[in-house]
N, C-alpha and C positions, 0 to 999 in steps of 0.2 A: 404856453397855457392851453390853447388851442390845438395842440397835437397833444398833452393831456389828455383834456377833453375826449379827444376824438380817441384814442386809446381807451379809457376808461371805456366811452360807450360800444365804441368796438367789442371789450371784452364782454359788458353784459349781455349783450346782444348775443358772440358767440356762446357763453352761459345759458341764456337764456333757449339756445336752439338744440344747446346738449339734455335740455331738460325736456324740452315743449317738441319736435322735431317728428317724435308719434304718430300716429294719425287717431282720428276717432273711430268708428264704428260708422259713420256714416260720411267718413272720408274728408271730413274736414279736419285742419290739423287744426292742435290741442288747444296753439297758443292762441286761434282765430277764436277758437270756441270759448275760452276763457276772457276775453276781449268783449263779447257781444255782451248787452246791457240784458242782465236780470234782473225782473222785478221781483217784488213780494209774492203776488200772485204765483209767477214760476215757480219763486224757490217752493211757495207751500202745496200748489198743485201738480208739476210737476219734479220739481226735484227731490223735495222731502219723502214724497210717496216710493220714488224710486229706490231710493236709498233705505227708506222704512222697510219696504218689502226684501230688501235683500237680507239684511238685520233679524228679519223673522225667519228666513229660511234657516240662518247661523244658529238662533234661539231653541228651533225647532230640535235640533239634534240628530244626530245620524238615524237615518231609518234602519230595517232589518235586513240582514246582511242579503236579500234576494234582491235588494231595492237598489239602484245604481245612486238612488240620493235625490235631491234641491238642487239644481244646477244653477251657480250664481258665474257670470260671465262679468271676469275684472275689471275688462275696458271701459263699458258703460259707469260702472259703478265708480272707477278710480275717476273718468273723463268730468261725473255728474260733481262726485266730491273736489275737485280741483276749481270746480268753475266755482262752488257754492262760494268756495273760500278767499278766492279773485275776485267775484264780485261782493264783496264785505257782508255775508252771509252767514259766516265763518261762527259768531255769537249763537245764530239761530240756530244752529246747524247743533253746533254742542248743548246746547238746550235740549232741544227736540232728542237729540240720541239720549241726555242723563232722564229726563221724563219717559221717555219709553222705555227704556232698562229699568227704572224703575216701576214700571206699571207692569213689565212681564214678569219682575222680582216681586210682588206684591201677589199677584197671581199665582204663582209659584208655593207662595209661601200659604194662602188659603187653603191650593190643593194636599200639601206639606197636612196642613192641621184639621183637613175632612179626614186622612188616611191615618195621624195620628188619634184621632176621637175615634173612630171605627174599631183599629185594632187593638186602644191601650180602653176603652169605655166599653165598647161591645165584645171585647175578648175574639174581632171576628174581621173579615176584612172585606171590602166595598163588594167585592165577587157574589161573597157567600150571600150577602145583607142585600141584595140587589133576586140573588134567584131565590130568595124566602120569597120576598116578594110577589115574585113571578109566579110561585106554587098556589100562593095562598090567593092571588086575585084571579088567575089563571087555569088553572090545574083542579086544585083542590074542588071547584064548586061541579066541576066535570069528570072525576076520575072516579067515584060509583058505576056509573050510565059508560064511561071509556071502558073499562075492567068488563064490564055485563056483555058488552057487546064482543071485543076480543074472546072473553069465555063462548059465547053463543058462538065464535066463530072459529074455533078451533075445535067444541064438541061437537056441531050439529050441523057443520059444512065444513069440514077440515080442509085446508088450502082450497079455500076459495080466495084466499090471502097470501100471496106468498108467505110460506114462516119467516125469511128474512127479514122482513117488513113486523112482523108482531115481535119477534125477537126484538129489532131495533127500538119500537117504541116501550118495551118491559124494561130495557136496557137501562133507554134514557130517564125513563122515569125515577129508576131507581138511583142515578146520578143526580136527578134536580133533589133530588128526597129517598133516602133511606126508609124512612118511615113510612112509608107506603107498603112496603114490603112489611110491616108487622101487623096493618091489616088485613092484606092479602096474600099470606105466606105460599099457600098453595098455589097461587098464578106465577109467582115469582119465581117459586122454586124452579120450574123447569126450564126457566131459561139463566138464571144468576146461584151459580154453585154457593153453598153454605147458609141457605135462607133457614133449611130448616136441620134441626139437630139431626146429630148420626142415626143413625136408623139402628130399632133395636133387634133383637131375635124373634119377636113373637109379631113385627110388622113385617118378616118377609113373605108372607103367604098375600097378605094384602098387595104386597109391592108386585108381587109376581102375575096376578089378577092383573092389575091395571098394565102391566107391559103386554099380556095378551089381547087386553080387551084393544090397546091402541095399534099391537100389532094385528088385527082384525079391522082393524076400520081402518087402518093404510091399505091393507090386501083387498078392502070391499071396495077401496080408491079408485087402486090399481085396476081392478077388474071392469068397473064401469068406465074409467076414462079410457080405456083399451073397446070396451064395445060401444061407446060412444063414436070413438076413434074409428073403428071397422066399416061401424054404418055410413059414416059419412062418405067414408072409400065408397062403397058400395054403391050409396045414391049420386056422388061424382063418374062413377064408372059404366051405371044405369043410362041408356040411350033413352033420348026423349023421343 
């Protein structure tokens, strides 16, 4: 009976060393780590927490494909959930995971029916309904006095701006707002093609006028940033 015994625990034992025989992350083995007394307080502040956090990274979802990801490290996580379950944890453990699955599924499910109210009630979706907003608290109460100013400074100091820079804000504008461009079709036009209808026969005398008058005031540009430019040489090259 006694070499039973002694068999039997033998076996568990070696059982026991093909299972636990690992080590931890912090170099203690498994089965020692499983062994040490956890209280309440552990499991809820630190073991729950650990395992909560890992849970979230899973929930979160794969990032974009430039993202390498959530890196969740097995060891800790298998080592944390092994001890919870050894130390008669094991209840709370499955509680806290169906309660949190279900408060991320709850979550989930409100964001589900902001996106459904938006697109199937506003015919419109949280993007579009987010940059109205922006125009009309934002934009709108500024974009007379924006336009006046661009205008002033494309007739009456031409690049004193780079045009990339007024190109880019006519651009965007007219992405937050199309409508903008139907009260200001003329500013628009010259940087966003199709603002204004085809052009007819008896407006090309007109068209031809203003391509001179702008090719004339680039040439009167040229000429002064060129003897602007001269002098300077000049009084750099002047001995003091």
């Amino acid at each position: 009976m006694g070499m039973a015994m002694k068999e039997m625990a033998g076996g568990s034992v070696e059982g026991a060393r093909c299972n636990l025989s690992s080590k931890s992350t912090d170099g203690i083995p498994r089965r020692l780590l499983a062994l040490t007394s956890m209280t309440n307080e552990d499991y809820c502040n630190t073991y729950w927490p650990q395992l909560r956090s890992a849970i979230d990274k899973l929930l979160e979802g794969p990032p974009p494909p430039h993202h390498l990801g959530p890196v969740i490290e097995f060891e800790p996580m298998y080592s944390a959930a092994y001890k919870c379950v050894c130390q008669q944890h094991s209840e709370a453990l499955f509680n806290d995971l169906m309660s949190h699955i279900q408060t991320h599924f709850v979550r989930v499910a409100l964001q589900l029916q902001n996106k459904v109210y938006v697109s199937t009630k506003l015919s419109s979706n949280l993007r579009t309904e987010l940059q109205t907003l922006f125009c009309r608290t934002v934009i709108d109460p500024v974009i007379d006095n924006l336009l006046a100013i661009v205008k002033q400074t494309t007739e009456m100091t031409p690049f004193s701006v780079a045009p990339h820079v007024i190109a880019s804000v006519i651009k965007n504008l007219h992405k937050l707002n199309p409508n903008y461009s139907l009260k200001y079709p003329q500013m628009f036009a010259g940087y966003i093609p199709g603002i204004l209808p085809a052009m007819r026969e008896h407006e090309l005398s007109s068209y031809i006028d203003e391509t001179r008058q702008l090719q004339a005031t680039l040439r009167q540009f040229w000429i002064t940033s060129n003897a602007q430019g001269r002098k300077r040489c000049l009084d750099e090259e002047m001995p003091s």
